[in-house]
mmCIF file as gemmi writes it, N, C-alpha and C atoms, coordinates in Angstrom:
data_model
loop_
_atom_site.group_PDB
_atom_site.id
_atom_site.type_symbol
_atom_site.label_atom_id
_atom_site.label_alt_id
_atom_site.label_comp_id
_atom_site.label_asym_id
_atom_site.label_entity_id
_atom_site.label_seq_id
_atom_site.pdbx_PDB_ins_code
_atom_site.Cartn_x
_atom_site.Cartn_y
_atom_site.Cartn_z
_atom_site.occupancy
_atom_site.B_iso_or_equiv
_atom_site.pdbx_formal_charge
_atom_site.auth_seq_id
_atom_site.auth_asym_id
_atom_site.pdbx_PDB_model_num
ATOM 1 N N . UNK Axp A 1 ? 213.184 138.508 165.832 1 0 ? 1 A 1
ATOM 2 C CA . UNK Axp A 1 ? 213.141 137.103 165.491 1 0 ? 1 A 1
ATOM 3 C C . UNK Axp A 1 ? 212.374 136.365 166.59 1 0 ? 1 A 1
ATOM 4 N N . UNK Axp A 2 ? 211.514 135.707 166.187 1 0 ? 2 A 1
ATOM 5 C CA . UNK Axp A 2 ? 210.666 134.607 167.205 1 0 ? 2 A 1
ATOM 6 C C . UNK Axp A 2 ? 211.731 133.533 167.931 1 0 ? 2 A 1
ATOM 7 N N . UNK Axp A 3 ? 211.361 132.89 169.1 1 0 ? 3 A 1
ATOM 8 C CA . UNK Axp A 3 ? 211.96 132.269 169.687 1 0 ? 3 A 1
ATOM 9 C C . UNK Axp A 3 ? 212.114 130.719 169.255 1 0 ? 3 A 1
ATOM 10 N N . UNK Axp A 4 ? 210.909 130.337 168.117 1 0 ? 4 A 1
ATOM 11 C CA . UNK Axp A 4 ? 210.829 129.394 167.271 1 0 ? 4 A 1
ATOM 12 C C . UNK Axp A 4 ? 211.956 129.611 166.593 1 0 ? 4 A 1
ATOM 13 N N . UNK Axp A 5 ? 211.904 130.285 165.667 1 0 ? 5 A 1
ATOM 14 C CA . UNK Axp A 5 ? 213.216 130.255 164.794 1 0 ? 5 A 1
ATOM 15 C C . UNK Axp A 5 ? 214.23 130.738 165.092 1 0 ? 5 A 1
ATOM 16 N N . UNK Axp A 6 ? 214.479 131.058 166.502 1 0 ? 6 A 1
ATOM 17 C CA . UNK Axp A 6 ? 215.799 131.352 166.98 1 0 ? 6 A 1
ATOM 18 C C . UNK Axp A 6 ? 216.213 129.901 167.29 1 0 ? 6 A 1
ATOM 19 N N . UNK Axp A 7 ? 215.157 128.936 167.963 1 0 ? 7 A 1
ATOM 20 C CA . UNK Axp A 7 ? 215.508 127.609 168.35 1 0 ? 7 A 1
ATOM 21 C C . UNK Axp A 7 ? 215.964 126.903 167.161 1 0 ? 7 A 1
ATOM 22 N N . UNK Axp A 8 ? 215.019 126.825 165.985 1 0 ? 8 A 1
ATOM 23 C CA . UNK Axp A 8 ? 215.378 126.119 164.737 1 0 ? 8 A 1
ATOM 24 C C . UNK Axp A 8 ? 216.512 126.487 164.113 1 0 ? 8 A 1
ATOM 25 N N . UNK Axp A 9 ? 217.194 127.607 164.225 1 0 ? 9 A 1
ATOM 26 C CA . UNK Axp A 9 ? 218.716 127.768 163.598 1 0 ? 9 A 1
ATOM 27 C C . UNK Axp A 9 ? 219.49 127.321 164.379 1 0 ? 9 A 1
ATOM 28 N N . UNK Axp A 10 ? 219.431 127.315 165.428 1 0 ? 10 A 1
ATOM 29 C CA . UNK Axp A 10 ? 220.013 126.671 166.464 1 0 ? 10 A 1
ATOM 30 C C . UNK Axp A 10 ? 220.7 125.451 166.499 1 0 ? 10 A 1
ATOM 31 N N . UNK Axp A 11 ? 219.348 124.291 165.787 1 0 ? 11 A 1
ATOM 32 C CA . UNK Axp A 11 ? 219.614 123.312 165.345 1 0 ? 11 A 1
ATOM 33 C C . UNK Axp A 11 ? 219.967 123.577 164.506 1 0 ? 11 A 1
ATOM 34 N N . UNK Axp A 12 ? 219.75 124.025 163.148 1 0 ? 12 A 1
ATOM 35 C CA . UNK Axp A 12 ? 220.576 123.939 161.984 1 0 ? 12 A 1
ATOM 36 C C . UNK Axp A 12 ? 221.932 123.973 162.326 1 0 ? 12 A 1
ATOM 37 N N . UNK Axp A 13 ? 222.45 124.517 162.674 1 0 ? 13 A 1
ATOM 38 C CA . UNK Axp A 13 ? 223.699 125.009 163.294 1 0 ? 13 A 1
ATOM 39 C C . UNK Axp A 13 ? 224.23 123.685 163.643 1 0 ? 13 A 1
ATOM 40 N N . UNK Axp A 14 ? 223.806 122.89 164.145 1 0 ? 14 A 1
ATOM 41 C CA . UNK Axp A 14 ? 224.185 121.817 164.588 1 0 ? 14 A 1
ATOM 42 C C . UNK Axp A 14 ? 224.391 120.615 163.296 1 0 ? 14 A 1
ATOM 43 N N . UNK Axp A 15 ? 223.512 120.952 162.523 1 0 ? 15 A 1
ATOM 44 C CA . UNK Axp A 15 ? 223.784 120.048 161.256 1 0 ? 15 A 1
ATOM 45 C C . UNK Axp A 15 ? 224.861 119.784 160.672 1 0 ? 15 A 1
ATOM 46 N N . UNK Axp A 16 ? 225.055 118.773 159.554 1 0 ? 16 A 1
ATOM 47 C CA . UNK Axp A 16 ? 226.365 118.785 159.291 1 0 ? 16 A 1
ATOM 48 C C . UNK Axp A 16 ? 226.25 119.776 158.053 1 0 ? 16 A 1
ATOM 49 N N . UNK Axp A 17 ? 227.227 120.072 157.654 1 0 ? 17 A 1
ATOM 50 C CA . UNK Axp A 17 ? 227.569 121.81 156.237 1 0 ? 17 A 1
ATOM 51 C C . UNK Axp A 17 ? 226.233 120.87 155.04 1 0 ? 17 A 1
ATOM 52 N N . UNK Axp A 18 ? 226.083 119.989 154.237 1 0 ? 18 A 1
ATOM 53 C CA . UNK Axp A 18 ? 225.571 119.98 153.786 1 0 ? 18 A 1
ATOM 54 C C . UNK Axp A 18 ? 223.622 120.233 153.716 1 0 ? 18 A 1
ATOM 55 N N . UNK Axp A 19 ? 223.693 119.571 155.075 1 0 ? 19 A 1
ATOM 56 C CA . UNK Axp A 19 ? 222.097 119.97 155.469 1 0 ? 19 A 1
ATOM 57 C C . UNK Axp A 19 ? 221.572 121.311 155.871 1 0 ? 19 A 1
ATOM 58 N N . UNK Axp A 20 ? 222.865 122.331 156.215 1 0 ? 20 A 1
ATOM 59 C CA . UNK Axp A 20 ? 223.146 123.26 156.534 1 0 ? 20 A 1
ATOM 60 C C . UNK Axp A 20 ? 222.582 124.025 155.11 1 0 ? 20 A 1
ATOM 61 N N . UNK Axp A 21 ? 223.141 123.787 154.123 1 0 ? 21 A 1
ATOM 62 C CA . UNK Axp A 21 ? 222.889 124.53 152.799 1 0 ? 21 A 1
ATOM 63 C C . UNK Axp A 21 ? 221.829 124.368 151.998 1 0 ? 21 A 1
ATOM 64 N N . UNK Axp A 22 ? 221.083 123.153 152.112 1 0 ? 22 A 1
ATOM 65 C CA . UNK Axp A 22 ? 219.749 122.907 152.53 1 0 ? 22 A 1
ATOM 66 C C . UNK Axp A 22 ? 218.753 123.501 152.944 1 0 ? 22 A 1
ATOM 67 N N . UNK Axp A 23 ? 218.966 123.97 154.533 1 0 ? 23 A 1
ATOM 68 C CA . UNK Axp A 23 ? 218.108 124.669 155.247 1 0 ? 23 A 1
ATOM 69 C C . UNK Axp A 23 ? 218.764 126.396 154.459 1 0 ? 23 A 1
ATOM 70 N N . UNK Axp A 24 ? 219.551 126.77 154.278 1 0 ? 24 A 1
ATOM 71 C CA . UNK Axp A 24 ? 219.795 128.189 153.996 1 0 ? 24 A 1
ATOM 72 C C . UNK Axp A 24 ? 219.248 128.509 152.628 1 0 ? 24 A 1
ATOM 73 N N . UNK Axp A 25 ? 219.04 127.295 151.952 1 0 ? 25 A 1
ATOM 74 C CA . UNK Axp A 25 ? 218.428 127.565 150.572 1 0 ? 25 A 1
ATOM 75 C C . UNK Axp A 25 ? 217.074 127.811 150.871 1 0 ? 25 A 1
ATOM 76 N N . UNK Axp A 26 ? 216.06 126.706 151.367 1 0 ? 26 A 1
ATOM 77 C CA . UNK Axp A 26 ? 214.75 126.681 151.81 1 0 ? 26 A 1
ATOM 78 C C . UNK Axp A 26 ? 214.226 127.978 152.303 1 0 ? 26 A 1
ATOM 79 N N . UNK Axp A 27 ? 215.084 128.395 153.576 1 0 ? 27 A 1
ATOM 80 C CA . UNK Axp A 27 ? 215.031 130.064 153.749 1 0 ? 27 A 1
ATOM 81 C C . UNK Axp A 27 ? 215.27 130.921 153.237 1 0 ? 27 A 1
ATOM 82 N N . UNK Axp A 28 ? 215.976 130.961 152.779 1 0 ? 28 A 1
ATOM 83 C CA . UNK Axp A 28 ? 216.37 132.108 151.175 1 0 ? 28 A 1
ATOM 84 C C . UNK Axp A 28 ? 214.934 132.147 150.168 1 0 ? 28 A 1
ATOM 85 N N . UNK Axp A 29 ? 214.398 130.934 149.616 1 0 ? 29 A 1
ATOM 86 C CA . UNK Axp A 29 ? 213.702 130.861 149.06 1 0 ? 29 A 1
ATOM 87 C C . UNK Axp A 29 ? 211.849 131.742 149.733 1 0 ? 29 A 1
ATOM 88 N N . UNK Axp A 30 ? 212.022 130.963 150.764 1 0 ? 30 A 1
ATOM 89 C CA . UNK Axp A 30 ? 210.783 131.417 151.523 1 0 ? 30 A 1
ATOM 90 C C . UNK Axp A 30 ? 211.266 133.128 151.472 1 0 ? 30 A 1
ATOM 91 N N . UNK Axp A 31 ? 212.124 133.238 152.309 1 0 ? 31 A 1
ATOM 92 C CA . UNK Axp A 31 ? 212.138 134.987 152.366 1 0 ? 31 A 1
ATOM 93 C C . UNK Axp A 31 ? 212.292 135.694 151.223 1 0 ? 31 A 1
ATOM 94 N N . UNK Axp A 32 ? 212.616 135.227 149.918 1 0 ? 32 A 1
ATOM 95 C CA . UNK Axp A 32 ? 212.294 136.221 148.864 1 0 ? 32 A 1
ATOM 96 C C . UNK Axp A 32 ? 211.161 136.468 148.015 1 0 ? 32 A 1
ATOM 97 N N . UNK Axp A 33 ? 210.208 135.147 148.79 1 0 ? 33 A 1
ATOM 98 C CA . UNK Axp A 33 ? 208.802 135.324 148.199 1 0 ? 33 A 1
ATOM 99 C C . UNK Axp A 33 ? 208.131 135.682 149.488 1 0 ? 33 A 1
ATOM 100 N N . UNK Axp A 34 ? 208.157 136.127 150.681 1 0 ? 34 A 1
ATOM 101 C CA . UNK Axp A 34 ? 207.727 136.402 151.656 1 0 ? 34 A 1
ATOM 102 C C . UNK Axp A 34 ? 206.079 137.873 151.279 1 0 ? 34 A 1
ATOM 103 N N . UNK Axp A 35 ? 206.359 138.619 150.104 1 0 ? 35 A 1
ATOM 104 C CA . UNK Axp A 35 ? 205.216 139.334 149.89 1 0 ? 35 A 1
ATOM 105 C C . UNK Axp A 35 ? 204.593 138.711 149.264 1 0 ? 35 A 1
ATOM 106 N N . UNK Axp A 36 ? 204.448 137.692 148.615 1 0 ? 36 A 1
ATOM 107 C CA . UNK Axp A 36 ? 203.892 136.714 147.887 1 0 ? 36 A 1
ATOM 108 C C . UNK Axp A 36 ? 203.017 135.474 148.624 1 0 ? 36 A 1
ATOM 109 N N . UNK Axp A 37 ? 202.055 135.706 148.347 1 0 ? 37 A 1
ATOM 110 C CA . UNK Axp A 37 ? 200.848 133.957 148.93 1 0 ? 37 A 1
ATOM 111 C C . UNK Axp A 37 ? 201.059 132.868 147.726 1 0 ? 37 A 1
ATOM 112 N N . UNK Axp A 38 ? 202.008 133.271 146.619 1 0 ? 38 A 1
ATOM 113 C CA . UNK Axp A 38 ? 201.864 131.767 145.421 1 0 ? 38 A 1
ATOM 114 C C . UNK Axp A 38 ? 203.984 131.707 145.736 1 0 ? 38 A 1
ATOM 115 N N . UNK Axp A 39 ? 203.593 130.473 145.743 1 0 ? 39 A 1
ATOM 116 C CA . UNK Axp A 39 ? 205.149 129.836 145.639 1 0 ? 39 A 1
ATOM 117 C C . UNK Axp A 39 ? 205.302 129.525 144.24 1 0 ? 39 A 1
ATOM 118 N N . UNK Axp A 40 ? 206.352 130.192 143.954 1 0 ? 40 A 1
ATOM 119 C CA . UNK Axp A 40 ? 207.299 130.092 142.712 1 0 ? 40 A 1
ATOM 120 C C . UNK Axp A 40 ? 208.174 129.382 142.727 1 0 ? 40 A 1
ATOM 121 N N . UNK Axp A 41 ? 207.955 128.379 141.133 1 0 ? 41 A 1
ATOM 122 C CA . UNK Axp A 41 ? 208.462 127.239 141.059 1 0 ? 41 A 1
ATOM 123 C C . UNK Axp A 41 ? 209.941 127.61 140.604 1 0 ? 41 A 1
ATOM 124 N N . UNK Axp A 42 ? 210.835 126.527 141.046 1 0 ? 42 A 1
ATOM 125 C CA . UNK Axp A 42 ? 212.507 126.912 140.386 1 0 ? 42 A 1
ATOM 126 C C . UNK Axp A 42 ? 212.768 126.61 138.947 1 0 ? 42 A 1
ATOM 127 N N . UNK Axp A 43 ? 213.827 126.8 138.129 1 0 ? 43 A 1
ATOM 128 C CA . UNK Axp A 43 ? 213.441 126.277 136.963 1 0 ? 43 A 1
ATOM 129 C C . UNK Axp A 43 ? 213.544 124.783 136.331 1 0 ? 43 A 1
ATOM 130 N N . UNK Axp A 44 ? 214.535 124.44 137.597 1 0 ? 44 A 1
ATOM 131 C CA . UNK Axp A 44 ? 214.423 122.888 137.912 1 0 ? 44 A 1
ATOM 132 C C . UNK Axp A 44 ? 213.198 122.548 138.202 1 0 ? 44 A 1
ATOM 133 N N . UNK Axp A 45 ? 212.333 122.419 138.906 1 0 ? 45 A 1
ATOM 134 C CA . UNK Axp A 45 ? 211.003 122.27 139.395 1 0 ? 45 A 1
ATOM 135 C C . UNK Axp A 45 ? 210.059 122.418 138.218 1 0 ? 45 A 1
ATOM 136 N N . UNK Axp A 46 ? 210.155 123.397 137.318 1 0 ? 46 A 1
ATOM 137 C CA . UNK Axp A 46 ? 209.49 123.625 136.12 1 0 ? 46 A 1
ATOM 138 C C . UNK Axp A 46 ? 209.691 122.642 135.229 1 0 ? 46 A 1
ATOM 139 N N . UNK Axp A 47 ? 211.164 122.395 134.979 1 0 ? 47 A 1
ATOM 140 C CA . UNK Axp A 47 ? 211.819 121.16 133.981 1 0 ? 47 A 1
ATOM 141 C C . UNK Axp A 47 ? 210.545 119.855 134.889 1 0 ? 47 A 1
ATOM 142 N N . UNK Axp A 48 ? 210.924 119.865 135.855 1 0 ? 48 A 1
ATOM 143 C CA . UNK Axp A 48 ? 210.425 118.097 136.425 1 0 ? 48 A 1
ATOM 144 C C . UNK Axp A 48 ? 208.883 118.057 136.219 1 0 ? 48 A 1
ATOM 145 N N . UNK Axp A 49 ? 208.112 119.548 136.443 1 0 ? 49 A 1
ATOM 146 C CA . UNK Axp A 49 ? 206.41 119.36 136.285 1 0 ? 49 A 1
ATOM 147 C C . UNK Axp A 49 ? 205.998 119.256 134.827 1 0 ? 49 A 1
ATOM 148 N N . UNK Axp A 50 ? 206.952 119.708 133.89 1 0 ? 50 A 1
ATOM 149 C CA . UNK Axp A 50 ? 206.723 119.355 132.477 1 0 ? 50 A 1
ATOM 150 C C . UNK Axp A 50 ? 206.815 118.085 132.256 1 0 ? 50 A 1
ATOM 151 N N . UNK Axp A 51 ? 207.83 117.752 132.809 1 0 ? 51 A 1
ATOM 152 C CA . UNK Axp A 51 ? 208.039 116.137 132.185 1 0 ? 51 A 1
ATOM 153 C C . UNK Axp A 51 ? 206.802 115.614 133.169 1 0 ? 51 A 1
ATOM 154 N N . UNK Axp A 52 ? 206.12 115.418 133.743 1 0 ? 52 A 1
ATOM 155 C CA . UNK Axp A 52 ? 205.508 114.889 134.945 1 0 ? 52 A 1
ATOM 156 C C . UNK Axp A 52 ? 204.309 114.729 134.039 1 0 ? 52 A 1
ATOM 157 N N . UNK Axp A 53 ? 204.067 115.796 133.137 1 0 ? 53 A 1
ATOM 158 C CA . UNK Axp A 53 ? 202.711 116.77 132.622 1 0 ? 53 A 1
ATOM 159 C C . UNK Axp A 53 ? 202.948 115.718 131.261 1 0 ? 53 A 1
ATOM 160 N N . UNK Axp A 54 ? 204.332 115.659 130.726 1 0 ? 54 A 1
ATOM 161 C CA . UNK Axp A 54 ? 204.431 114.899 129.438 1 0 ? 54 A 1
ATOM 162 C C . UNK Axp A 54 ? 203.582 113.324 129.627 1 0 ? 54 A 1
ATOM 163 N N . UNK Axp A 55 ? 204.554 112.639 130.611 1 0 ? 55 A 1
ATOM 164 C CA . UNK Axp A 55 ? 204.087 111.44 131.633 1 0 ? 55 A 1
ATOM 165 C C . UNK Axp A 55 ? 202.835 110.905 130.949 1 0 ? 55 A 1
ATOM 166 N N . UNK Axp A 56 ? 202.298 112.046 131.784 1 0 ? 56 A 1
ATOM 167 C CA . UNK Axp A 56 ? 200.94 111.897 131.803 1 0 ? 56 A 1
ATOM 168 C C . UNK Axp A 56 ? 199.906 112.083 130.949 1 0 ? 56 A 1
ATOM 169 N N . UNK Axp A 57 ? 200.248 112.953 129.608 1 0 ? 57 A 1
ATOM 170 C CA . UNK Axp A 57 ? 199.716 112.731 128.31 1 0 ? 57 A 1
ATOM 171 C C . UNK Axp A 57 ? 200.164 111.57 127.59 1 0 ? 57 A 1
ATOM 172 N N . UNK Axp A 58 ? 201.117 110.874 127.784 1 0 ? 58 A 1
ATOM 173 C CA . UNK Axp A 58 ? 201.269 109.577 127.223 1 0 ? 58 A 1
ATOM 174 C C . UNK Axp A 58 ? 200.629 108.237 127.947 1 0 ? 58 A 1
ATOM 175 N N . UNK Axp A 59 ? 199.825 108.543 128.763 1 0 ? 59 A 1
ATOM 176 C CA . UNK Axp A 59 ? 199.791 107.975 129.763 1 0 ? 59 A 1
ATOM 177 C C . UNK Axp A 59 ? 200.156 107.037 130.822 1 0 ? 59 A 1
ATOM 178 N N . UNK Axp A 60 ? 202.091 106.835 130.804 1 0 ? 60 A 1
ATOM 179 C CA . UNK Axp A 60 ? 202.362 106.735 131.369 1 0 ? 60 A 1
ATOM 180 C C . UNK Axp A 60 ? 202.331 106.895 133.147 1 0 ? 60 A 1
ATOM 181 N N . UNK Axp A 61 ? 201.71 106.275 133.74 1 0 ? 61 A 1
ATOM 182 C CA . UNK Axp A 61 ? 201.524 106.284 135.083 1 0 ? 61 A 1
ATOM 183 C C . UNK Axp A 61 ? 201.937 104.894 135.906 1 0 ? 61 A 1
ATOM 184 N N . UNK Axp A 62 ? 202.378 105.306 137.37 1 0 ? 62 A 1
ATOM 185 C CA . UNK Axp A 62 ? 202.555 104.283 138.372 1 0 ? 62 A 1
ATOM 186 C C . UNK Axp A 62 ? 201.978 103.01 138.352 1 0 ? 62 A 1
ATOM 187 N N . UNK Axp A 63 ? 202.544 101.819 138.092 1 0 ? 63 A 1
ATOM 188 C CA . UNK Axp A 63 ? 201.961 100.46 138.827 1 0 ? 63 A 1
ATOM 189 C C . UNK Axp A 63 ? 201.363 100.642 139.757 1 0 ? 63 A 1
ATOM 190 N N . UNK Axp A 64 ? 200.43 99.549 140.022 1 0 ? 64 A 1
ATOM 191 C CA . UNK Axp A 64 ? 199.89 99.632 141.416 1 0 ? 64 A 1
ATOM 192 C C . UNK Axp A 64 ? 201.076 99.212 142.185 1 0 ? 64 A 1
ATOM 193 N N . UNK Axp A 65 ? 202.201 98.002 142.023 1 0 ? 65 A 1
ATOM 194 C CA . UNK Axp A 65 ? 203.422 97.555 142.135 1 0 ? 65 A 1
ATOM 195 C C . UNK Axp A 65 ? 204.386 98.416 143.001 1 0 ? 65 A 1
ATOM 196 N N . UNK Axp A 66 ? 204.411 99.65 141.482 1 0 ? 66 A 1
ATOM 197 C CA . UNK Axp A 66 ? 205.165 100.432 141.959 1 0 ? 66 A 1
ATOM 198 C C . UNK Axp A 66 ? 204.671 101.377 143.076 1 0 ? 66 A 1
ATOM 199 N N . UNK Axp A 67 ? 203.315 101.902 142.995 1 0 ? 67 A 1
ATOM 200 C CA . UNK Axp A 67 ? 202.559 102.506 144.178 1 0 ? 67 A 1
ATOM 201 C C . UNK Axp A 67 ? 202.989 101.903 146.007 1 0 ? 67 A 1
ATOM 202 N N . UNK Axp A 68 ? 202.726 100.637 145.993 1 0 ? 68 A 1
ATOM 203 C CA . UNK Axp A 68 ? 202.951 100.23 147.035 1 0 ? 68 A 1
ATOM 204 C C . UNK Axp A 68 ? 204.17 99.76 147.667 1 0 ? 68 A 1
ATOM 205 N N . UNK Axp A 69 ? 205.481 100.008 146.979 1 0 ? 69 A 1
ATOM 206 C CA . UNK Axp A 69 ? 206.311 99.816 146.812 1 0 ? 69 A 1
ATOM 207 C C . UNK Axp A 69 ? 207.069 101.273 147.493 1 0 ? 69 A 1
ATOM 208 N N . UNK Axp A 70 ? 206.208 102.435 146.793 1 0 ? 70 A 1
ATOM 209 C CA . UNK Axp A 70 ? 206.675 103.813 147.343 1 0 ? 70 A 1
ATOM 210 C C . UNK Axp A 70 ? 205.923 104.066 148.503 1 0 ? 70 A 1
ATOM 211 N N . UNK Axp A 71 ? 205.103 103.367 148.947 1 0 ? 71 A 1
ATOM 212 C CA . UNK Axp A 71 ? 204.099 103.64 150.469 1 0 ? 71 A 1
ATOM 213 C C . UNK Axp A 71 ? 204.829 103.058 151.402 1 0 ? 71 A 1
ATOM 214 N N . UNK Axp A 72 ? 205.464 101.825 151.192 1 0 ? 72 A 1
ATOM 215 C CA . UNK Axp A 72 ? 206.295 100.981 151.965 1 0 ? 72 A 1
ATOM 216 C C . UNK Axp A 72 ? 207.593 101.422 152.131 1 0 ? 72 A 1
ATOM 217 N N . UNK Axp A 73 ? 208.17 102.397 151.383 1 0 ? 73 A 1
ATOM 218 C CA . UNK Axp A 73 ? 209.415 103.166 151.438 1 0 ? 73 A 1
ATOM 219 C C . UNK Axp A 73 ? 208.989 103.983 152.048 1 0 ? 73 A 1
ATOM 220 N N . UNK Axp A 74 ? 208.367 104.686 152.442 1 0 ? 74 A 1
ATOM 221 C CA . UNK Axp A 74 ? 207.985 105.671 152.656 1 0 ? 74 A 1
ATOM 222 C C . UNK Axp A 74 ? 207.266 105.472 154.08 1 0 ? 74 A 1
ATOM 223 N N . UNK Axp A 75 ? 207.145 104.152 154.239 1 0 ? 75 A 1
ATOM 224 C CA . UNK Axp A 75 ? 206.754 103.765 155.797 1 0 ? 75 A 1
ATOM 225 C C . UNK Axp A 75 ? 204.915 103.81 155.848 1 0 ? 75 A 1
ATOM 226 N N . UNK Axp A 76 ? 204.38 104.385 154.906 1 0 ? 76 A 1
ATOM 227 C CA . UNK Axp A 76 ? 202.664 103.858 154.996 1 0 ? 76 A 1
ATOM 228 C C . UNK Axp A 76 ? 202.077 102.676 154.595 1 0 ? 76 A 1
């Protein structure tokens, strides 16, 4: 194990249990596609890019409103 991610569990460790399960998912995920260069979507993730994909054939899209609204949440 690298000394990077000996440090970064480290912190996890320190998290509270929920962020904890968080980070153990994220890693779980990464290490079972680890022979893999394409990230595989979850089937949640699949559900949300369909609808995203629907969206957007109806052409439903963002206000400018709402655009700057999520830049400003978001601190840009």
């Amino acid at each position: 194990m690298t000394k990077l991610l000996d440090e970064a569990i480290e912190k996890v460790r320190r998290l509270p249990q929920d962020r904890q399960m968080y980070a153990a998912e994220v890693l779980e995920t990464i290490a079972s596609q680890s022979d893999e260069k394409v990230y595989r979507l979850s089937p949640e993730e699949r559900t949300d890019v369909r609808a995203a994909l629907a969206e957007i054939e109806r052409g439903e899209f963002a206000t400018e409103k709402e655009m700057e609204a999520l830049w400003k949440k978001c601190g840009l």
